[in-house]
C-alpha positions in Angstrom: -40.3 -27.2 21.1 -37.5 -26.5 23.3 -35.8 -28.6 26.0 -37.0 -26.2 28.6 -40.8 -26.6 27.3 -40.4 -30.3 26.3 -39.9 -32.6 29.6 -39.3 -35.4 27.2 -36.0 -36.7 28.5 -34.5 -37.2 24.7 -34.9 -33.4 24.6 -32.9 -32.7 27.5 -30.3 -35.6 26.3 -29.8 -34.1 22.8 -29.5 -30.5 24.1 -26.4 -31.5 25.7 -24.8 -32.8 22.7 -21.5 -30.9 21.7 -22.1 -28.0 19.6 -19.1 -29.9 17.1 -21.6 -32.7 16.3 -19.2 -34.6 14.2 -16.8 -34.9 17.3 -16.9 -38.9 18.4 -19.4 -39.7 20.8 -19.0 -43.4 21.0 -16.1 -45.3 20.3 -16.1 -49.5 20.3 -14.4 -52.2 20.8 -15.4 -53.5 17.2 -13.0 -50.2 15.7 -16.1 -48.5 15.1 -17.1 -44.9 15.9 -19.9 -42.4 16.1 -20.3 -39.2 16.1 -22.7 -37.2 17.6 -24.3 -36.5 14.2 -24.3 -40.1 13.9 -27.0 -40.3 16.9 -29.0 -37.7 15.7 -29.8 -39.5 12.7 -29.8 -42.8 13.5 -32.3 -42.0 16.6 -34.3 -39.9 14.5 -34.8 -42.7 11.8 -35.4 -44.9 14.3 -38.3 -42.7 15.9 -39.7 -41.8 12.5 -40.3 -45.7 11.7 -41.5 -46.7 15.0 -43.7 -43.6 14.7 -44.7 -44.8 10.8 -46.4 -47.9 12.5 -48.9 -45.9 13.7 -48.9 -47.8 16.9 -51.1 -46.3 20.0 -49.8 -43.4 22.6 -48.2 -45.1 25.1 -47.2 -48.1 23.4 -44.4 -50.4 24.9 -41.4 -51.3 22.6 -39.8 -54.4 24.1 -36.0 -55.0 23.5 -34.4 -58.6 24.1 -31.0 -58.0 22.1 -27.3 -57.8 22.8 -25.6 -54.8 23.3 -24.6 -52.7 21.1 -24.9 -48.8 20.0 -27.7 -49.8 17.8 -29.7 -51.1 20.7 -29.0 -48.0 22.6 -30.2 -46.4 19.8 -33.2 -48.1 19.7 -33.9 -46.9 23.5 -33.3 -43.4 22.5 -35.5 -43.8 19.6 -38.5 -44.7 21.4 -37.7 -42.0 23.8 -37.6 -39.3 21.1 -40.9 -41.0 19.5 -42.8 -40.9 22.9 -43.4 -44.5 23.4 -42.2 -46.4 26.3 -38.8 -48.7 26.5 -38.8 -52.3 27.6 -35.0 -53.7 28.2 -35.2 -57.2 28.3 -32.3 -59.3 30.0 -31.1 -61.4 27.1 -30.2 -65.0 29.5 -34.5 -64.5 29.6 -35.6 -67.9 27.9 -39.5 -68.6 26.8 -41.1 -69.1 29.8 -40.0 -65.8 31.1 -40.4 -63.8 28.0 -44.0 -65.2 28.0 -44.6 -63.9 30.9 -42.9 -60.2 30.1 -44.8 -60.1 26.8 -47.9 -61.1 28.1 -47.6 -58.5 31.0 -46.4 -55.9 29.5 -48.3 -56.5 26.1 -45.6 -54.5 24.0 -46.8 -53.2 20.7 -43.8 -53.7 19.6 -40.7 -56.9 19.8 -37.0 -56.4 18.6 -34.9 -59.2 19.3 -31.8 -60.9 18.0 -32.0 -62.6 14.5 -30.8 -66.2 15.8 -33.8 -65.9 18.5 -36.2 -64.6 15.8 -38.3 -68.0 15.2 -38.9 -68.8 19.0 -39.9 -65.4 19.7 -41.8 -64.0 17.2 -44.3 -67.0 17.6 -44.4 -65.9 20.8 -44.8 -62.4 19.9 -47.7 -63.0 17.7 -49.4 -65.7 19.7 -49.6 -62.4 22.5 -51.3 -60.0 19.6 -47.8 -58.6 19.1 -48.5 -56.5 15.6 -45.0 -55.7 15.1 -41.4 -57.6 15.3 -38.2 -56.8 14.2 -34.2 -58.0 14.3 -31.7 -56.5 15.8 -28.4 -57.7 15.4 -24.9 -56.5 17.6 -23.2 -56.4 13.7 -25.2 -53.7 12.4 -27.4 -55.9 10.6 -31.6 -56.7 11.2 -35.0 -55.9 9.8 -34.7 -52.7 12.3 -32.0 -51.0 10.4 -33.3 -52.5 7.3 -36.5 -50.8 7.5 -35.5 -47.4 9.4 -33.0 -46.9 6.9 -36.0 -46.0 4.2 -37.2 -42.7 6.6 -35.9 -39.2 6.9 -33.1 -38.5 9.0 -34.7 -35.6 11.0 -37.3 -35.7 13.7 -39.4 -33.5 15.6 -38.9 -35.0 19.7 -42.3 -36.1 20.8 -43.9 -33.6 23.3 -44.4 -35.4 26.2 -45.2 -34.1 30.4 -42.9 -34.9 33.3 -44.9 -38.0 34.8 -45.6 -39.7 31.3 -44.0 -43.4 31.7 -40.8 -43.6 29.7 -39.8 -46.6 30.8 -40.6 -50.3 32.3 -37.9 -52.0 34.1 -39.1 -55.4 35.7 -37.4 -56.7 38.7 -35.4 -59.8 39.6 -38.5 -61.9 40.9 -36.9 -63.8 43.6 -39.8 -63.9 45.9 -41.9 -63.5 43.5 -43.9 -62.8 40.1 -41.4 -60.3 38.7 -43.0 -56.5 39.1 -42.7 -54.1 36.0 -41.3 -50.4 37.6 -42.8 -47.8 36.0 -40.2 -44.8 35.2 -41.2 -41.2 33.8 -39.3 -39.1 32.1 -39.0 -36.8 35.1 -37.9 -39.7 37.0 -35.3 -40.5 34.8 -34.5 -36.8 34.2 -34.3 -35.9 37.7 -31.8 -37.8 38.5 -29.4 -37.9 35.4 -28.7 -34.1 36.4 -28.6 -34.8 40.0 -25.9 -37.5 39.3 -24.0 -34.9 36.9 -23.8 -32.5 39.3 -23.0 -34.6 42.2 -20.6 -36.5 40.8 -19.1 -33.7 39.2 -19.4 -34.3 35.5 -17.2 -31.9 33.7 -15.8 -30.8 30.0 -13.5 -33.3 28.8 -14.9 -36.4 30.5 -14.6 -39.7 29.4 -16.7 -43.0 30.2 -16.1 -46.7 29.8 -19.4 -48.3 29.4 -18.7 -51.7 30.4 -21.9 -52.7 31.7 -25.0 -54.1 30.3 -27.9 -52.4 29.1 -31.1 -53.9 30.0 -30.6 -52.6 33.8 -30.7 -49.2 35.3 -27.1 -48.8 36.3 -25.7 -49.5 32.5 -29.1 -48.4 30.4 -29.2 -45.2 32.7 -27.0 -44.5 35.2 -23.9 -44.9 32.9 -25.5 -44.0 29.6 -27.3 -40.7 30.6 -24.3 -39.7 33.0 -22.4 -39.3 29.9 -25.1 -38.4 26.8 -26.0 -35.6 29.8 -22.3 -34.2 29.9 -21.5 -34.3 26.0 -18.7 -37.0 27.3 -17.3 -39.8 25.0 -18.0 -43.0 25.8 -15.2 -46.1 25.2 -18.2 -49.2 24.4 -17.2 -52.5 25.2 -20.1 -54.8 24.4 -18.6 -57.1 26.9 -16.8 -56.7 30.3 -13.1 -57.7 29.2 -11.0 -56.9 31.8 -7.2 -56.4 29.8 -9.7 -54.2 27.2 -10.9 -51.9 30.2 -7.5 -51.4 31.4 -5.9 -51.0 27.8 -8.4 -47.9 28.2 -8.3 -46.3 31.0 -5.1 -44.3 30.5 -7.7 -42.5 27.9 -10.6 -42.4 30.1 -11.7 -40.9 33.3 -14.5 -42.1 34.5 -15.8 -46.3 35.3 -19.1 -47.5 36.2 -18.7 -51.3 37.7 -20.5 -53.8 39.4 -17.9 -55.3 42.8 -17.8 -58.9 40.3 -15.8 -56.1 38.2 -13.4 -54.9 40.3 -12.2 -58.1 41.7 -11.6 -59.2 37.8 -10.4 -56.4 37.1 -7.8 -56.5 40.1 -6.3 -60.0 39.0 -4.9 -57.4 36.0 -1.0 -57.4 36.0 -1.5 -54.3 34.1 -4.1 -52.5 36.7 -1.8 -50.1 38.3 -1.2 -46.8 39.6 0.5 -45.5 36.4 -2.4 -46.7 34.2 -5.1 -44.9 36.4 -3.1 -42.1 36.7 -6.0 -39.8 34.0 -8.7 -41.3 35.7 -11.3 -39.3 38.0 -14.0 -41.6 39.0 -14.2 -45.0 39.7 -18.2 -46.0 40.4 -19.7 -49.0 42.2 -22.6 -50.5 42.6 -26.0 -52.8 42.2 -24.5 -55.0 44.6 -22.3 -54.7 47.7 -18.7 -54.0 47.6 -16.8 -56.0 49.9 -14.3 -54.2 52.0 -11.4 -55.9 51.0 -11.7 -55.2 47.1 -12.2 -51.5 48.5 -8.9 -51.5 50.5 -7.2 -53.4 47.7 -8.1 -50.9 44.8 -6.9 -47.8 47.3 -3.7 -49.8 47.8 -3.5 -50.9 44.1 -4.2 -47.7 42.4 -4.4 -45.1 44.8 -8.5 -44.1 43.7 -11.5 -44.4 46.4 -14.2 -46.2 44.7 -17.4 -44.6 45.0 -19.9 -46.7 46.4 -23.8 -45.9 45.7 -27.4 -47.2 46.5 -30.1 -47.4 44.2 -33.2 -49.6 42.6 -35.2 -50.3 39.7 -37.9 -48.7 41.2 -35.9 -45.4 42.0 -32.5 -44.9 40.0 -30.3 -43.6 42.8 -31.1 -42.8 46.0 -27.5 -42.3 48.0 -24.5 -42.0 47.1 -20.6 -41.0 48.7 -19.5 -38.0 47.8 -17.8 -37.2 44.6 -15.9 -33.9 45.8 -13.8 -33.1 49.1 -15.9 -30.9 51.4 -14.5 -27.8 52.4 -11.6 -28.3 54.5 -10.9 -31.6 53.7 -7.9 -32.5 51.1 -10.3 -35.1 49.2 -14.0 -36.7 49.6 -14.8 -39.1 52.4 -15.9 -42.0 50.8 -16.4 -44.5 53.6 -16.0 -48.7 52.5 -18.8 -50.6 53.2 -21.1 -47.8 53.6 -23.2 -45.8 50.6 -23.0 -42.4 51.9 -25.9 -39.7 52.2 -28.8 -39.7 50.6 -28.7 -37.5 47.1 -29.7 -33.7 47.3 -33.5 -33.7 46.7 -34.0 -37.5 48.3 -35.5 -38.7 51.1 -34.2 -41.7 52.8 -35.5 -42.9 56.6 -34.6 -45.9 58.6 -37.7 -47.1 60.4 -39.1 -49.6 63.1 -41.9 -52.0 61.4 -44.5 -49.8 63.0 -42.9 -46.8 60.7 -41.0 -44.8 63.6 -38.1 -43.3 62.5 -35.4 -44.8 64.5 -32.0 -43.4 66.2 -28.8 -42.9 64.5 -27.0 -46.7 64.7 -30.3 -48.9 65.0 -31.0 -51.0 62.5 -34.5 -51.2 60.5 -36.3 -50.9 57.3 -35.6 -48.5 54.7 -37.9 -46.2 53.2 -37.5 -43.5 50.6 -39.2 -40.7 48.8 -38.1 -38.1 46.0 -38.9 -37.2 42.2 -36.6 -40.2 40.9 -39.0 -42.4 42.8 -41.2 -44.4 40.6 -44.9 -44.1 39.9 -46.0 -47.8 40.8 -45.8 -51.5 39.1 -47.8 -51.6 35.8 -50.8 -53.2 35.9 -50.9 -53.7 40.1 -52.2 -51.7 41.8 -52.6 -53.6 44.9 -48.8 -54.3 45.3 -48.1 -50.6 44.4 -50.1 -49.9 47.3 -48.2 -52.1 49.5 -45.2 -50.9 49.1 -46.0 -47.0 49.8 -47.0 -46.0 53.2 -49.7 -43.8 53.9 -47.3 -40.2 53.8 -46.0 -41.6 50.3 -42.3 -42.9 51.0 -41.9 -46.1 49.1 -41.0 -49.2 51.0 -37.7 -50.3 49.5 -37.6 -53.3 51.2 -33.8 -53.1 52.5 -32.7 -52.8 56.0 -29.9 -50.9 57.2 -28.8 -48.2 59.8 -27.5 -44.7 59.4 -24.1 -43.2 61.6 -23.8 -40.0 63.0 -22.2 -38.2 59.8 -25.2 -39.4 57.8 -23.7 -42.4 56.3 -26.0 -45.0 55.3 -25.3 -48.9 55.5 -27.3 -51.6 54.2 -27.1 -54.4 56.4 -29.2 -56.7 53.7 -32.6 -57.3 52.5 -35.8 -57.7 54.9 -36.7 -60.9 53.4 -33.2 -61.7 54.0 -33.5 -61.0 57.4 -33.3 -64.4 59.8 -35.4 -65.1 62.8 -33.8 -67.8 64.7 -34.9 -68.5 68.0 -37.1 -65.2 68.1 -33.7 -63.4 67.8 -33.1 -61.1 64.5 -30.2 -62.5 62.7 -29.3 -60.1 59.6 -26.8 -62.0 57.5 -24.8 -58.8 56.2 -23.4 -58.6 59.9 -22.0 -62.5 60.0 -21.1 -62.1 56.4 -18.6 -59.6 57.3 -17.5 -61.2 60.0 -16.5 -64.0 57.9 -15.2 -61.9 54.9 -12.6 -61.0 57.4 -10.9 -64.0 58.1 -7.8 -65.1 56.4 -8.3 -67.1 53.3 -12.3 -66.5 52.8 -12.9 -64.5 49.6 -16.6 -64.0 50.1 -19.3 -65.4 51.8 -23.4 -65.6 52.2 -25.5 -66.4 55.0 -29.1 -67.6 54.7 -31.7 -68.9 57.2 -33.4 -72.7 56.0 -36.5 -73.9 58.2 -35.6 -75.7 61.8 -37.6 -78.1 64.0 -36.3 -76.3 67.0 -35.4 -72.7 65.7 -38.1 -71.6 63.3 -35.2 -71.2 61.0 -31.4 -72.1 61.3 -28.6 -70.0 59.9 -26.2 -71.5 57.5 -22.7 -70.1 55.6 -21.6 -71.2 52.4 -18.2 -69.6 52.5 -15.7 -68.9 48.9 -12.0 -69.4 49.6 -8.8 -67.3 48.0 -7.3 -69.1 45.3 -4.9 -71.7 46.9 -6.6 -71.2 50.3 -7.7 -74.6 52.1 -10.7 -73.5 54.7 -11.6 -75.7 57.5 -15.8 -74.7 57.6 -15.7 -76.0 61.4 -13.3 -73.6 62.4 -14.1 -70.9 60.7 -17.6 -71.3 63.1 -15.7 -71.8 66.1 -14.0 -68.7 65.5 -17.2 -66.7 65.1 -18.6 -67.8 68.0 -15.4 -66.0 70.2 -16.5 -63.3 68.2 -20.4 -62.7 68.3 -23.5 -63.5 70.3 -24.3 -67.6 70.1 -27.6 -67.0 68.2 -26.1 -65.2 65.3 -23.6 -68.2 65.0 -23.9 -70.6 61.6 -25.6 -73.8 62.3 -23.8 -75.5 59.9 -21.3 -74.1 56.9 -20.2 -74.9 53.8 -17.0 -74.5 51.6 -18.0 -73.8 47.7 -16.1 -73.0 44.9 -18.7 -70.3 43.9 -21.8 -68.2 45.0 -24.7 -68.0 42.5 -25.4 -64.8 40.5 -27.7 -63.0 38.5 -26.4 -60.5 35.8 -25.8 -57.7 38.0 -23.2 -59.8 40.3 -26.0 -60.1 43.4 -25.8 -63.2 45.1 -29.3 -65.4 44.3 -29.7 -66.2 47.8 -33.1 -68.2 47.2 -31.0 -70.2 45.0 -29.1 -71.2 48.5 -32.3 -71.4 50.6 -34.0 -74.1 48.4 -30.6 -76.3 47.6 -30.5 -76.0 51.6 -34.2 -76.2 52.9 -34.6 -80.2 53.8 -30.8 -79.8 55.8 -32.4 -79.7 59.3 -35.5 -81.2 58.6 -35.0 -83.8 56.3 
């Protein structure tokens, strides 16, 4: 079946491959390379034992193993056999894979050989029928077995809206939600992305970032397997090894946690980026001094873009100048328009659509949007309204040119005094005073306020902060009730694997401060 007739979104994927199929596709950090022949057969080995196991249609294939080209493989694989991919964040420990496995009731586990004991009782105690090891050496029972079946495969016919993939979110607020993805979803927006971003012949991608999460497992991996571009693999971020390569590259894919390593590089400089095309951020926000200071440093833009597990990209800044401009106007802080073909709206809680400037919730609609959270209904109704746009749960506001700004999260948002307090707003306030690296802000219940706002506040290396003053400052600066209650100095914000700041981590450590 042809790409055209087949909407499986291996098909499309593979039909991109170089017609020179012994050309490198993937080159690592271990000295290893493979061709593009090399992914053909490997995936189609892969399918054709996952496929032997004569599991049901629509079987789930969970993955909790490190990264390597093997395990993205193993993603393709169960792409071209027509079952449905499970990425599973490796720091995930029993309780949570427990949970994942139970919910998700996978047909099928690979995991790690050292993990093998804890989780295959696990498995098996959840009527998992088949696990496997997968090893970031090239070594497991996966390769083991799959190395005993033909190297050829016919791709799985599959339609546009059959699931492809399951992506669970972060769980903050929450039992964590499993997004379900299609294969048009996914598809969609990988040739969205490649034209908007300008993918062209000769392209070249560190892959740097993990691959249990959208912006590493697809945004990164499919921008590049789409374009026939090599990719340079690092299993981990090293920042001397990403700037050893860029000189060959021309196109990075980073989280902001990234870039600030990456600018505490002696060797990060003008000369070194002088090949490179694209530089990419995203899954958390970018503050605007690491913007500024990559422009100044290396004389590149980054790219900032918005997106979710629920809906790959949604916005992004432009890639290209617009006609009659000398290059693209990527604006700091801000995530640009939304993609061609997606529908973003800023809205009142009553759903009106509200002026450019005004601040309220975000709400989105497109064929990269996903088709619901397995197995709940109910919350998948919750979170689309009534004309179908999907309820992202972010606030922000968009400017004149069309430029979209996320000012935070609406459970983030702060009611203090029956006055909206959004913490983005304070947080760049105090991002801009001398000697603060970084900063959050996060309401904690008060006896007088409803809820009191609080900074915990990062300072430069070598930088001595003085919390008080840093709050009388603020308050020559913006309206009393948006003013910190109390703030903190830390050496450190918590994180979760993507670099975004675990905020509810700060609430509970802080929740007894004004009442006791």
């Amino acid at each position: 079946m042809s790409p055209a007739a087949n909407p499986n979104l291996f098909a499309a994927l593979r039909a991109a491959f170089p017609a020179d199929l012994d050309a490198i596709a993937i080159e690592t950090d271990s000295g290893l390379d493979y061709s593009w022949r090399d992914l053909d057969r490997a995936t189609a080995m892969l399918a054709n034992l996952l496929q032997s196991l004569e599991i049901p249609a629509g079987s789930r294939v969970a993955a909790h193993t490190e990264k390597s080209v093997e395990a993205l493989m193993l993603y393709l694989a169960t792409l071209r056999a027509g079952f449905v991919y499970l990425p599973l964040n490796t720091a995930y420990q029993a309780a949570e894979l427990d949970y994942f496995i139970g919910n998700a009731e996978p047909a099928v586990v690979v995991c790690a050989g050292r993990n093998f004991p804890w989780i295959s009782q696990l498995a098996f105690q959840k009527g998992v029928a088949h696990v496997f090891t997968l090893n970031d050496d090239r070594t497991g029972t996966l390769l083991d077995r799959a190395a005993h079946f033909p190297d050829t495969h016919e791709i799985a016919p599959k339609a546009a809206g059959d699931l492809a993939a399951i992506l669970y979110t972060s769980g903050t607020t929450g039992r964590s939600k499993g997004a379900m993805l299609s294969h048009g979803n996914l598809l969609s927006n990988a040739q969205v992305l490649k034209d908007f971003w300008d993918w062209r012949e000769g392209d070249v991608l560190i892959h740097a970032l993990p691959i249990f999460h959208v912006h590493g497992l697809f945004v990164a991996s499919h921008g590049a397997l789409l374009n026939g571009s090599k990719m340079l693999w690092l299993a981990k971020f090293d920042p001397k090894a990403v700037v050893e390569r860029l000189p060959r590259a021309t196109v990075f894919m980073g989280v902001p946690t990234l870039y600030v390593r990456l600018l505490q590089e002696a060797g990060l400089t003008r000369e070194a980026c002088a090949r490179m095309r694209l530089f990419i951020s995203g899954s958390a926000p970018l503050l605007i001094e690491t913007f500024r200071d990559w422009q100044a440093r290396t004389h590149h833009t980054i790219l900032e873009r918005y997106g979710m597990s629920e809906t790959i990209m949604l916005t992004s800044n432009p890639c290209r100048a617009a006609d009659g401009e000398p290059e693209p106007r990527r604006l700091g802080g801000t995530v640009g328009p939304a993609l061609p073909g997606v529908g973003v709206r800023v809205v009142d809680d009553q759903g009106v659509a509200l002026p450019v400037g005004e601040i309220g919730n975000v709400q989105v609609c497109g064929p990269n949007v996903f088709g619901g959270y397995w197995r709940m209904p109910e919350k998948t109704a919750e979170e689309f309204t009534v004309d179908g746009w999907f309820r992202t749960g972010d606030v922000g506001r968009f400017d004149a040119q069309g430029y979209l700004t996320i000012v935070g999260r609406s459970k983030d948002l702060i009611i203090s005094g029956g006055y909206n307090v959004y913490p983005a707003e304070i947080e760049g306030w105090l991002n801009d005073m001398p000697g603060v690296a970084e900063s959050a802000v996060v309401g904690v219940p008060h006896p007088d306020f409803g809820e009191g706002v609080i900074a915990l506040i990062v300072p430069k290396a070598g930088a001595a902060l003085d919390a008080d003053a840093l709050v009388a400052r603020l308050k020559t600066q913006i309206a009393g009730y948006k003013v910190p209650k109390r703030a903190f100095v830390v050496t450190e914000l918590p994180r979760n694997a993507m670099g975004k700041v675990q905020k509810n981590l700060l609430r509970d450590a802080h929740r007894a401060l004004f009442t006791g």
